[in-house]
C-alpha positions in Angstrom: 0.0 0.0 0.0 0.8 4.0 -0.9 0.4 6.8 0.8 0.0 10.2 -1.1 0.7 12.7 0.8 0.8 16.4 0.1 2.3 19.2 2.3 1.2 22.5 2.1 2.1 26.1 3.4 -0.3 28.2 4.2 0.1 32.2 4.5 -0.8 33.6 7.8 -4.6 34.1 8.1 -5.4 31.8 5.9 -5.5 28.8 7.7 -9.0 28.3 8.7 -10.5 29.1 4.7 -7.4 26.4 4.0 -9.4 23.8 6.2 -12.5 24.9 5.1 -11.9 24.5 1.2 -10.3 21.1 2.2 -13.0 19.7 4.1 -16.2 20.9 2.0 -14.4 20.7 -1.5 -11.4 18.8 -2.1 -11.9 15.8 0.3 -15.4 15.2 -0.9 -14.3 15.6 -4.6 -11.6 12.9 -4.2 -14.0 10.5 -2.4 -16.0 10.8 -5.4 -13.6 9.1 -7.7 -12.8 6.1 -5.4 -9.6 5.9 -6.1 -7.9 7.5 -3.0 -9.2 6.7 0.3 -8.9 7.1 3.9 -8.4 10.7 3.6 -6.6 12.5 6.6 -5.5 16.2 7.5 -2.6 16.6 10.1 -1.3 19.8 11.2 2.8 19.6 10.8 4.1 20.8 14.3 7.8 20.6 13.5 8.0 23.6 11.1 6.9 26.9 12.2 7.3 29.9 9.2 5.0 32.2 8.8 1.4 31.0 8.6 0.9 26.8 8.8 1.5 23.8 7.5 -0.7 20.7 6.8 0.0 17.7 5.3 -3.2 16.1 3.2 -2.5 12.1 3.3 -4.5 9.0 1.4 -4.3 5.9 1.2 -3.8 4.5 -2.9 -3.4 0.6 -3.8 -0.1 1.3 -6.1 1.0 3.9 -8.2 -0.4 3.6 -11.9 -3.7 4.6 -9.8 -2.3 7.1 -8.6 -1.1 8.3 -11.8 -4.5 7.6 -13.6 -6.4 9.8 -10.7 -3.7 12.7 -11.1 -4.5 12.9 -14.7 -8.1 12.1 -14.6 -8.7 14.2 -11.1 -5.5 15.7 -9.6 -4.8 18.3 -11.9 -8.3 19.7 -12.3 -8.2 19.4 -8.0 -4.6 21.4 -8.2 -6.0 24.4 -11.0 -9.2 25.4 -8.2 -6.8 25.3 -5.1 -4.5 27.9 -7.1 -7.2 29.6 -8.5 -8.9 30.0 -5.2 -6.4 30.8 -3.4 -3.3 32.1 -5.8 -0.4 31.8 -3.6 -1.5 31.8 -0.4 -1.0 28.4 -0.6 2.0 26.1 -1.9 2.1 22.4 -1.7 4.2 19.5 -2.6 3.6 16.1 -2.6 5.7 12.9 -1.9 4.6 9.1 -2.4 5.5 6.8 0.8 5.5 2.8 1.1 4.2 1.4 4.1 6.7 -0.9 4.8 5.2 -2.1 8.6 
């Protein structure tokens, strides 16, 4: 099993519309396609900036699903979080193995 996780840096006063978008658009519009699941939000406590950072984890079976939902989902997902909120936000994701 994969998980996709996706840190992101949020601008100072931001944070709760972040959370908001998250919860109400993007979570419910991945659910939708079925491919990712188990959808979790986790405030990152070891790096402290300006504003906040939350990393936005799934679980995904392997990673030509993950590629398929990127094209078919992800990118679409990626163009309203920038259009919403511009850069107020930055994220970057990285692809983990549970090994245990």
């Amino acid at each position: 099993m994969l998980i996709y996780n996706t840190t992101y840096q949020v601008d100072e006063g931001q944070e709760r519309n972040f959370l908001i978008w998250m919860q109400e658009y993007y979570l419910p519009e991945v659910e939708k396609h079925g491919t990712l699941y188990v959808p979790r939000i986790l405030r990152v406590l070891s790096h402290r900036d300006e504003g906040e950072s939350f990393s936005v984890q799934f679980e995904v079976e392997n990673s030509a699903k993950l590629h398929r939902w990127h094209q078919e989902q992800g990118v679409k997902l990626n163009e309203e979080l920038l259009k919403t909120f511009k850069d107020k936000v930055v994220g970057f994701p990285t692809l983990m193995e549970v090994i245990v």
